[in-house]
N, C-alpha and C positions, 0 to 999 in steps of 0.2 A: 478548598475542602479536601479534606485525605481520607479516601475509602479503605482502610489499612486490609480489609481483606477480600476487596474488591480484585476480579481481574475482567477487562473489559476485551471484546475479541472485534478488531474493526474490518469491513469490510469496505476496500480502497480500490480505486483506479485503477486497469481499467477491464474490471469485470464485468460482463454485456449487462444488460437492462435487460431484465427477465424474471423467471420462477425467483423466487428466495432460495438460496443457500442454503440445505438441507446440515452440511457439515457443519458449524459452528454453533448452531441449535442442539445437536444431537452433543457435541464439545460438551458445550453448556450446562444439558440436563446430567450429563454425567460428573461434571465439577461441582453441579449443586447438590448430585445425591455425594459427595465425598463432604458438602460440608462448605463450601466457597462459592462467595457470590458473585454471578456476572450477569455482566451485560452486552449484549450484542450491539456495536451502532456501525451503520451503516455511513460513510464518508464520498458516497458515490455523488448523492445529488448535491453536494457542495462543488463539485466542480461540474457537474452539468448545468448547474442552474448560472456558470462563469459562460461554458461555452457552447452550450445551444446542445439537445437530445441529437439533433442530425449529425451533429460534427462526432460525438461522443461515439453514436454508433457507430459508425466507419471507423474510428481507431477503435473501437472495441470487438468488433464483430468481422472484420477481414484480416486471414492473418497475414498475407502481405504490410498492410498499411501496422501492424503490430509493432514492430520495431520502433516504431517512431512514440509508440506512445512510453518505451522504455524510454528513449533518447529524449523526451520530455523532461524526466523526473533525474535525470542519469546525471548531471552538474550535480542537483541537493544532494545526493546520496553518495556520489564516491568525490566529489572536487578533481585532484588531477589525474582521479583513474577513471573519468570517465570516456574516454576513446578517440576517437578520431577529430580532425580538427570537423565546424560544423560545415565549411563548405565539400571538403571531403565527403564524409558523410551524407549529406543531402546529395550531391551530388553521384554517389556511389549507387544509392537507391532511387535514384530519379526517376525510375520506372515505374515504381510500388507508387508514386505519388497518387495517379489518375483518379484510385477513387475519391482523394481529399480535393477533388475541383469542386464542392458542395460549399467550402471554403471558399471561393475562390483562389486567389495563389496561392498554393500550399505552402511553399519555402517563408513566404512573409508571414503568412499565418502561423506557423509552426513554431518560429522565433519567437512571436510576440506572444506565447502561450507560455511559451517555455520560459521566456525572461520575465513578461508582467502577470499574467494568472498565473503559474505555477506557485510561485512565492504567496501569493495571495492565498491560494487554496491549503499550501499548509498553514500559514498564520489561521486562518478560519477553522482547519480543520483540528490543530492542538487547542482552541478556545472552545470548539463544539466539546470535546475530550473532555477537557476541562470543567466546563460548563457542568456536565454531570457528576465529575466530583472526581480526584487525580484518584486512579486507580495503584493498587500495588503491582501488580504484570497487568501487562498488553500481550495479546497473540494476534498476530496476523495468519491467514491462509493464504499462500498464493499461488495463483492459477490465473490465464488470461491477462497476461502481461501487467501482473500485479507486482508481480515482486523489485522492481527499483522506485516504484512509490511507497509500497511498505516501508523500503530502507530511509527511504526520505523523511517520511513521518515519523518512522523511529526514531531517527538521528533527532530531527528537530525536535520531538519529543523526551527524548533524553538528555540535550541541551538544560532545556527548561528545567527537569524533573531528575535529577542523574539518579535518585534513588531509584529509580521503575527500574522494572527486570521485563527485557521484551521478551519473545519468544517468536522466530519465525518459522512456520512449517508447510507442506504442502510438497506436489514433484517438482518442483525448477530449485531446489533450495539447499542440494544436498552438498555442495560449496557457496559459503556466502565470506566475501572479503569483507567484512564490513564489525569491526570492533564494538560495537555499540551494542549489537543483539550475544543477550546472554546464553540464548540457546536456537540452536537448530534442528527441529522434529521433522525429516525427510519423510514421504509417504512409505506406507511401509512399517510406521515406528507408531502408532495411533494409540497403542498400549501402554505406551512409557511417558503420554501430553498429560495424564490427570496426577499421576505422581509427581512429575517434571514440575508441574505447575503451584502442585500444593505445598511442592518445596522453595522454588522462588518466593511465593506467599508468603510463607511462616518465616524467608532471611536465611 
């Protein structure tokens, strides 16, 4: 089903488990008084409900243990620019690991998130999208080590859909290598996302 003037604004991995998001509501009510319909959904508990509230908190809520929840998503989203070999890497921050002993071994854990849930949680997460009906843009916010899952679901979702126009905004986002996203709203630029988007809309 194609919402032709639908834009949907998802809220992705791996933002803490807390208050609701005040910014994409407020997005929202302002793209609805211009006239364009959206919908906010939430993408969060599709992967908590893969790998447990505990585990989720600790990459969400320590920003040592943060990186690793980029270095999750960081294969789907850039392929060979995603960085260091993984033993390097794990090895590099092996310090940061301590608070993921809730996992037990982090390093196997970490892998097997990354190679079998991860895939899994985008296929589930472009059908829950889906599900509600293919939108015309997507915008992501990112904040709290969102932004190489954003890229991921974007990618994946423009696979599927090439006609979508993404949109990513937020402070970590003011360089994004990533071809696939139509546009990039740095913080700062909040004035120029209801115009930006009602032009993507309208083609």
């Amino acid at each position: 089903m194609e919402a032709a003037r639908t834009v949907a604004l998802l809220d992705v991995p791996f933002r803490v488990l807390g208050p609701t998001p005040l910014a994409p509501y407020r997005l929202g009510a302002r793209l609805r008084a211009a006239g364009v319909t959206v919908r906010v959904q939430d993408l969060r508990p599709v992967l908590v409900a893969k790998i447990g509230r505990g585990a989720y908190r600790e990459l969400s809520e320590n920003f040592e243990v943060g990186k690793f929840c980029e270095w999750l998503f960081s294969s789907y989203a850039y392929d060979e620019l995603a960085g260091p070999a993984d033993d390097v890497f794990l090895e590099q921050f092996a310090a940061d690991l301590e608070p993921l002993r809730v996992v037990g071994e982090p390093r196997r854990w970490l892998r097997r998130i990354r190679d079998e849930v991860v895939p899994e949680f985008l296929q589930d997460a472009c059908a829950s999208v889906e599900a509600a009906g293919v939108p015309a843009a997507i915008g992501f916010t990112c904040e709290s080590f969102q932004t190489t899952a954003a890229l991921a679901v974007g990618r994946w979702l423009k696979r599927r859909h090439p006609q979508l126009k993404l949109v990513l905004g937020g402070n970590r986002v003011a360089f994004c290598p990533a071809p696939w996203i139509d546009a990039v709203s740095p913080t700062g630029t909040d004035e120029l996302l209801v115009p930006l988007i009602q032009a993507l809309v309208a083609g």
